[in-house]
N, C-alpha and C positions, 0 to 999 in steps of 0.2 A: 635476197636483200643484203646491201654490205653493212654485217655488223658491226663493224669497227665506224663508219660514218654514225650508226643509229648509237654507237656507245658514246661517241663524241658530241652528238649534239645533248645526249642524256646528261652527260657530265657537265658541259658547257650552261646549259639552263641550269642546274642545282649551282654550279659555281658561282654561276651571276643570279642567282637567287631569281627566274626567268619562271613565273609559275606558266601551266598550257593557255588559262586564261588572259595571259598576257598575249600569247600569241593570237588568241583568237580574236582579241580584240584588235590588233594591229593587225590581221589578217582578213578582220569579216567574213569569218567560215566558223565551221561546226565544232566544236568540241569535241567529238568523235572523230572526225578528219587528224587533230593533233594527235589527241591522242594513240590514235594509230601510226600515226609516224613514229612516237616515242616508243611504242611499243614494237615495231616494227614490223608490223601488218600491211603498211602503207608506205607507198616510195613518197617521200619528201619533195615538195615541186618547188619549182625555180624562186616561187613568192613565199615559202616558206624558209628558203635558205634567207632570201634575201631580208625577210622579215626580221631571222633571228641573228641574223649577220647587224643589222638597225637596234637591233637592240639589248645586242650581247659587246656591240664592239669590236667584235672580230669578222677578219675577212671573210668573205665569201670562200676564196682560197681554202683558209685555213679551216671552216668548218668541214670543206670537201674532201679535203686530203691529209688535212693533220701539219701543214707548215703554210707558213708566210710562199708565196710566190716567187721571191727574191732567195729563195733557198738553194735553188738545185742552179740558177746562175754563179753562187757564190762558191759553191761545191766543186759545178766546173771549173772557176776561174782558182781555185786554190789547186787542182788537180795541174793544169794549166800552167802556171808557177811554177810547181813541184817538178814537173817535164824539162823547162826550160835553168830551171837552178842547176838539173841535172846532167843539162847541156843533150836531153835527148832529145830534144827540138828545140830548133836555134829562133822560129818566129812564130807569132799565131797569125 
């Protein structure tokens, strides 16, 4: 299981003060089901991202990977720039 998802959603529920039974009630599932996710016993499914994405405020995205979506476009196009300022490519 990727730790680093299971520590971000652990962090993201304390930071938004998101208790499990939050989730379970916006979920209609078991309280052992959550809890397993937090703990990382259980892979987190599509309605639980989606759930905590509802009602953390943050992307889908960003719960999965750790950035906004518009990250790695912004990355390139700064990389992108950097190429063409340098005149090592004349056009994209």
């Amino acid at each position: 299981m990727n730790s680093e998802l299971i520590e971000r959603i652990t962090k993201l529920m304390k930071d938004k003060n998101i208790l499990q039974k939050d989730l379970v009630n916006e979920m209609k599932c078991s309280k052992g089901y959550i809890s397993g996710v937090c703990n990382g016993t259980k892979p987190p499914s599509e309605k639980f991202i989606n759930s905590l994405s509802k009602l953390s405020g943050k992307s889908v995205h960003w719960i999965l990977y750790g950035k906004e979506d518009g990250d790695d476009i912004d990355t390139l196009n700064s990389v992108i720039n950097l190429y063409i300022e340098n005149e090592l490519i004349t056009s994209v």
